[in-house]
N, C-alpha and C positions, 0 to 999 in steps of 0.2 A: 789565856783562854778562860782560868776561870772567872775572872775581873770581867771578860766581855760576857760570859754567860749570868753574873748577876746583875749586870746594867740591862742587860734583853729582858730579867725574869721582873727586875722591879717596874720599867718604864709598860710592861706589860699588865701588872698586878695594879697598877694606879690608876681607879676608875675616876671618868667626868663626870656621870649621870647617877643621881639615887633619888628614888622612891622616898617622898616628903611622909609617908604614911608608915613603913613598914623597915623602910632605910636600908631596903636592896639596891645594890649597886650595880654599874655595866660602863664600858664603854662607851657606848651609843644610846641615843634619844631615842626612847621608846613612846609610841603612845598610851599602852596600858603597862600597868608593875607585870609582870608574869609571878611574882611571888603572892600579893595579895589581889591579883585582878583590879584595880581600880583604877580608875580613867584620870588621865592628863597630872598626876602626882610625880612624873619622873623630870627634876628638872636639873641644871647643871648647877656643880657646886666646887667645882675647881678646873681650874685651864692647868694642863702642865707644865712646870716649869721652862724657861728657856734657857738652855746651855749652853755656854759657849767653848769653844779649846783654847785654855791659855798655853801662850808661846811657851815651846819646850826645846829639848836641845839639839844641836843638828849635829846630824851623822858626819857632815864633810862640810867645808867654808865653801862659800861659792867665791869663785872663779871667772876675769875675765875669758870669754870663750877662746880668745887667742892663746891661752895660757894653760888649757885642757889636752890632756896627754891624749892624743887620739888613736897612738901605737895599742891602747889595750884593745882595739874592735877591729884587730886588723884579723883577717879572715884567713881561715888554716883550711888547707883543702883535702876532702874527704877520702882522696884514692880513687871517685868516681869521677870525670869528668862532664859527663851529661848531669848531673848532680848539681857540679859546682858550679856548670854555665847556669841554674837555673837559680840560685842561690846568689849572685852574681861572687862568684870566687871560691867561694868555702863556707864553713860555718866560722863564724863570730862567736869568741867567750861569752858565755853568758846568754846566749841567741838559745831563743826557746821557738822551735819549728814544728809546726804541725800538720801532720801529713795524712789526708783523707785520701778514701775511695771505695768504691764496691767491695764485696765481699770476693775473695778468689784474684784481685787482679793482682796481685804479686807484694806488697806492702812488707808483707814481712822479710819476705824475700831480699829485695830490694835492700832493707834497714839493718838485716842480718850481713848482705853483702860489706855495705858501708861501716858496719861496728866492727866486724874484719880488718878490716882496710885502715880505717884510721886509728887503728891500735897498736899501742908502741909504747918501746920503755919508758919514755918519757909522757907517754897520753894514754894512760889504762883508760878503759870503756867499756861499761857496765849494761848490759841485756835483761831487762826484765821481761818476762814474758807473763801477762796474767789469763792468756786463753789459754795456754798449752803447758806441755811441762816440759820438766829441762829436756830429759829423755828426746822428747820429739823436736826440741828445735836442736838438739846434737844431731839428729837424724838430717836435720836439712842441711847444716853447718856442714857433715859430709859430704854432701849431693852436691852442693854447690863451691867444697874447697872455701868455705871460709871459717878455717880456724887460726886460732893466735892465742900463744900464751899470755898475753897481756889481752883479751876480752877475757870479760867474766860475766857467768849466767849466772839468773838467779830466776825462781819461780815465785812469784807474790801476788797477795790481789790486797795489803796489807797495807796501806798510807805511809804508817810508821815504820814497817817491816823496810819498805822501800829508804825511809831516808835513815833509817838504821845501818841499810847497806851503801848507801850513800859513806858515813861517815867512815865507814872500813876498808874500802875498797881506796876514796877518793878518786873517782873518775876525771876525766875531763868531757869524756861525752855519755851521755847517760839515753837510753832506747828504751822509751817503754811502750810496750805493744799489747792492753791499749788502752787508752785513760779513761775508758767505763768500763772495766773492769776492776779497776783498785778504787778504794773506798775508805772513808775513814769513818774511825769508830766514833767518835766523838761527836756525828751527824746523821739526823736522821733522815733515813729513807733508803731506798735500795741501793747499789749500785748502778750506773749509770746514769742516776735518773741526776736531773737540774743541779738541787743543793751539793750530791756528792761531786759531781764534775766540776761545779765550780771550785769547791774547798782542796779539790785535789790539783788541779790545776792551778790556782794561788800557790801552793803550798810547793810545788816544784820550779813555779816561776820564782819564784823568793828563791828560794835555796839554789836554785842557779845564775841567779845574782848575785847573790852573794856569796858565793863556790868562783865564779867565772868560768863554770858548768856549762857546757854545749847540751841543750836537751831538743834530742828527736821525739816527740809524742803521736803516738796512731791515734787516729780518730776514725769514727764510724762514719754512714752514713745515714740519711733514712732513704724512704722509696721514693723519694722525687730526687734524687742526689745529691742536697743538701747535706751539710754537717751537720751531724748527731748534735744533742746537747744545747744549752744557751750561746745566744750571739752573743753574748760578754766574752765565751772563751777566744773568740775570734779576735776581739780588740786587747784580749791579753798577751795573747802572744804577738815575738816578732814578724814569724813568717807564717803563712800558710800556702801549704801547696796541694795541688788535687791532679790522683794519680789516674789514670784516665785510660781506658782500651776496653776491646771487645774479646771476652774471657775465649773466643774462636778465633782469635788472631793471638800472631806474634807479638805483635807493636802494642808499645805501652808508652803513654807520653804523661812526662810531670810539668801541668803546666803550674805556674806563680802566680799566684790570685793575689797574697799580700807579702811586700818585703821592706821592712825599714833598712836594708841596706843593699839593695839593689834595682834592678828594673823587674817589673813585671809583668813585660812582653817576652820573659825570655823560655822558651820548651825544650825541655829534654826526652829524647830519644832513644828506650830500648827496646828489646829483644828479649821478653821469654821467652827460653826452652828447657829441655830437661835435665838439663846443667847449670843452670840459675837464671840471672839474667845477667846480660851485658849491654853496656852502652853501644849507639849507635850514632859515632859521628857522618856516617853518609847513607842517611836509611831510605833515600830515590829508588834504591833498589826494590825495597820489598813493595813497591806501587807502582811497577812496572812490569812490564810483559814484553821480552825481546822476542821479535817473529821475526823471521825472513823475508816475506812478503805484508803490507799490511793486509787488513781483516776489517770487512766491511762494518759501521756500528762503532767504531771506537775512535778516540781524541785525546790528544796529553795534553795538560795544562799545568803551571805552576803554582802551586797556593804558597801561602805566607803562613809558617805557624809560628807566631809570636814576632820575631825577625828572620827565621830560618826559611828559605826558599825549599821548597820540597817539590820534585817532578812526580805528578799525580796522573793516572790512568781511569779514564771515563770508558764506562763502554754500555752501548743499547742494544735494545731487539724489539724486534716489533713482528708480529706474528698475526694472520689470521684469525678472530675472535670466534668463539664457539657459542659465546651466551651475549643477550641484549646491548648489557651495559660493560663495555672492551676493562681489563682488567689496566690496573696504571702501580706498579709494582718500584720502588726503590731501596738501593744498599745502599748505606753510606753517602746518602744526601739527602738534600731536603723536600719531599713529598711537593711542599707548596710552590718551590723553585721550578723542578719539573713543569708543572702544569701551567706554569708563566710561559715558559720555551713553549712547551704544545703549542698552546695558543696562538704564539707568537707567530712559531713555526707555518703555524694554517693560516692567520691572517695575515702577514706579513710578506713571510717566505713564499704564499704561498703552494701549499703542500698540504695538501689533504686528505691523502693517502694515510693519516695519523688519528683521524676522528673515529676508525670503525677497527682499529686494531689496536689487541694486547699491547701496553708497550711496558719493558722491562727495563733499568737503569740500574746502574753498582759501579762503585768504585772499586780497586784492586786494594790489594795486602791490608782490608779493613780498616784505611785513613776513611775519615770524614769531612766533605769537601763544604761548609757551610759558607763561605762568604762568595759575597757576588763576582769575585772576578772568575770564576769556575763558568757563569753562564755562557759563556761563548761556547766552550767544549761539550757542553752539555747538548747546548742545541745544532752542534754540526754532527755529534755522536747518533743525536735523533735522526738529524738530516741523514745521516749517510746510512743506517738503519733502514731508514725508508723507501730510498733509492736502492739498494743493497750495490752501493758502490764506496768503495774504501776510501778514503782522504790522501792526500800523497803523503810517502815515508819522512818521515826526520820531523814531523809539525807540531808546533804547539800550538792552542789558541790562548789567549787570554784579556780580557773584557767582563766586561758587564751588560748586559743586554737590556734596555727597556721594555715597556710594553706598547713605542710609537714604535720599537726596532731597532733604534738606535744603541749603539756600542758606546759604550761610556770610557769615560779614562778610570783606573786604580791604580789604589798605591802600589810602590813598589814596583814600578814595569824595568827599571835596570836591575834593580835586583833578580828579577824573575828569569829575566833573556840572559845573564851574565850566569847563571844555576843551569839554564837549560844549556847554553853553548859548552860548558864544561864539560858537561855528559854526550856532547856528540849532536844536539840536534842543530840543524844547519837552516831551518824556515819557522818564521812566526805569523800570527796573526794578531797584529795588536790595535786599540782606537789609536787616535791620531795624535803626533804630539809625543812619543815613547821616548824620548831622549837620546843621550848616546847608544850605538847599538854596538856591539860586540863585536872584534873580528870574525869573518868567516860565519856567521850567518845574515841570511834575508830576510828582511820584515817587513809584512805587506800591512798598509793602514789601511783596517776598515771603518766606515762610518756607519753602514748600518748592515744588519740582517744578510740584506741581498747582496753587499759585496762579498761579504763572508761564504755563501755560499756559490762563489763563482768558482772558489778552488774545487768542488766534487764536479765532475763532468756535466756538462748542458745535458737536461732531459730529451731536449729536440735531440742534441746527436744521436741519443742513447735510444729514440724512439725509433728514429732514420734508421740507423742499426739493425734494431730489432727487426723492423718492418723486409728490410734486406735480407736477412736472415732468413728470413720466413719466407718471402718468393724466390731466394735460393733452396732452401728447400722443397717449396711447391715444385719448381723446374725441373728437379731433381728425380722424382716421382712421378712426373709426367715422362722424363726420358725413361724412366724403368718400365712405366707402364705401357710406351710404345715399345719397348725390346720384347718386352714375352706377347705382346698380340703377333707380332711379326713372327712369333718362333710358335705361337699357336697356329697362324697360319700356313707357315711353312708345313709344319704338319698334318693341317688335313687334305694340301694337293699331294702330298707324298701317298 
């Protein structure tokens, strides 16, 4: 460190440019001296040298690659299985992972649960906390049952402190919670900021390289939900993953943004509550809503998170508008997706029963439904909103909807119908082309819009209906109102 700090202070200290007049020096071409004021006197009078790195010694021979032990990056798994599917297996020796997200959504939680779990006589693992103290992460370690004689706490926000406890401990997986909060002294500026996160993060990527150290690091975020800090730390490390949910919900999903040793389609699935969290290998449930009869306004449909099929609950309302311009209200989906369906819905379908009312849209158990195979449910949830007539029981839709009307193919429609028949649904609606379908369910191909809605009842009957109703009732009121003239009459010849 201090060989690199007086290469910075001389290549720093060696000026190009001086003043022919007074023999002030600078790095850069001036047009006036600032020491004696005078014009066009500052010229160049040396380039700096050029260096080069002679060959030095290497750490290890290289190696035909068929000849590379591969058994050291074979992957130990954590005690969490939604973890380790996201991870693809486990953690990797020496795999430095970096785990963002919102303030409150469970991180520590989560990392406390894991340092628990994968601790053992053979793999101590070391907790640093630098927002909190030991005291309060004992307090959660309770709440949530995760203690072990082989985890050890330590409170640091100290660089050195940290790899001090490093060499005592010898961990095999090391948590620190959270890399802008430790700092090193030997760098200026605050913690958190650019230089500190960088030198702290070098400085544990090393050292769990060469440990063949598992390091979990928390990372921040800012207000657009970006990672805190320089995009270098991203390319430092192995993994990055981003912890994901709505602090009014349950559900909390880790998806894989970057993995040198596995896939990064793959999402893990839990469950806070007030016992910690737990993974959720079949969480269809918390995005559904089992009725006995259905309820006009709603649609299940399949989404894809990462490669997991998840059965998703859409539901609408459309209401009487009170003020000019009708309110257009969504949870858990996409504001501009909606008002594609609207449109769609009026021009297409038409249905225009949608242009002069409220309409309200949410998905259940706080999933967010972002890709386009969700439009089809979307816009029959509309549809049937508007009509105030239900969808038949057991259905899923799933498609894409254009704005000519047409149902488009997406990926994944076996995967989708093979998720939905497992859970009981027995009817689909998919575009054309869906592949093998399932035992024991029925798939109807639509092609556009208005096949789709041929499943909610014909308007005509529903007006026929109505209409009947209504001179059933008129009849009805005529025969009353003949009964009491006849019993007024009766009464005035008595």
């Amino acid at each position: 460190m201090a060989a690199r700090s007086s290469s910075r202070s001389s290549a720093k200290d060696r000026p190009s440019y001086r003043c022919t007049e007074c023999g002030w020096t600078t790095a850069k071409w001036l047009g006036r001296c600032p020491e004696c004021q005078a014009w066009g006197t500052v010229e160049e009078y040396g380039a700096p040298a050029v260096r080069t790195t002679a060959p030095g010694r290497v750490t290890s021979a290289a190696l035909p690659i068929g000849q590379v032990d591969g058994r050291q990056a074979t992957a130990r798994g954590t005690g969490v299985d939604e973890l380790d599917r996201v991870l693809g297996g486990g953690l990797v020796p020496g795999a430095v992972v970096l785990l963002a997200g919102e303030p409150g959504v469970g991180k520590s939680t989560l990392l406390l649960d894991v340092a628990a779990k994968a601790a053992s006589e053979e793999h101590r693992t070391l907790y640093i906390t630098g927002e909190e103290s030991a005291s309060q992460v004992r307090l959660r370690a309770d709440r949530i049952g995760a203690l072990s004689e082989h985890l050890y706490l330590a409170a640091e926000t100290d660089l050195s402190a940290v790899l001090g406890h490093l060499d005592s401990v010898k961990p095999s997986l090391l948590v620190l919670d959270s890399v802008q909060t430790v700092a090193s002294p030997e760098i200026d500026g605050a913690p958190g900021g650019m230089a500190q996160v960088r030198e702290v993060a070098g400085a544990l990527i090393r050292a769990s390289k060469e440990r063949g150290m598992s390091t979990l690091l928390v990372g921040h975020v800012t207000k657009d939900g970006a990672i805190a800090g320089p995009r270098l730390l991203e390319h430092l490390v192995d993994v990055v993953l981003q912890f994901e949910g709505d602090r009014h919900a349950r559900l909390r999903l880790v998806r894989g943004v970057k993995n040198r040793y596995g896939a990064t389609d793959e999402v893990g699935c839990f469950e806070l509550h007030d016992e910690g969290i737990t993974g959720l290998a079949d969480p269809s449930g918390l995005f559904l809503t089992r009725r006995a009869e259905p309820v006009p306004g709603t649609c299940l449909t399949v989404t894809l998170e990462g490669r997991r099929p998840l059965v998703a609950e859409v539901q609408a309302l459309t209401v009487d508008s009170q003020i000019p311009s009708p309110r257009r209200t969504t949870s858990g989906l996409e504001t501009s997706r909606v008002s594609m369906m609207l449109a769609v819905l009026e021009q297409r379908g038409r249905i225009s029963a949608l242009g002069k009312r409220d309409i309200y849209s949410a998905t259940v158990g706080g999933v967010k439904l972002s890709e386009p195979a969700a439009d089809l449910a979307v816009a029959l949830a509309l549809a049937s909103a508007a009509s105030d007539t239900p969808l038949p029981k057991n259905l899923v839709a799933i498609g894409e909807v254009g704005l000519a009307g047409e149902v488009r193919r997406v990926t994944g429609v076996q995967r989708r119908l093979s998720e939905a028949a497992r859970l009981g649904f027995t009817h689909a609606l998919v575009p054309s082309d869906p592949g093998r379908i399932p035992d024991g369910m029925r798939v109807l191909e639509v092609a556009d819009i208005g096949d789709a809605l041929r499943v909610l009842p014909r308007r005509r009957e529903r007006g026929e209906k109505a209409r009947a109703d209504a001179a059933e009732d008129r009849g009805r009121d005529a025969e009353d109102h003949g009964r009491a003239a006849a019993d007024r009459g009766r009464g005035d010849r008595s």
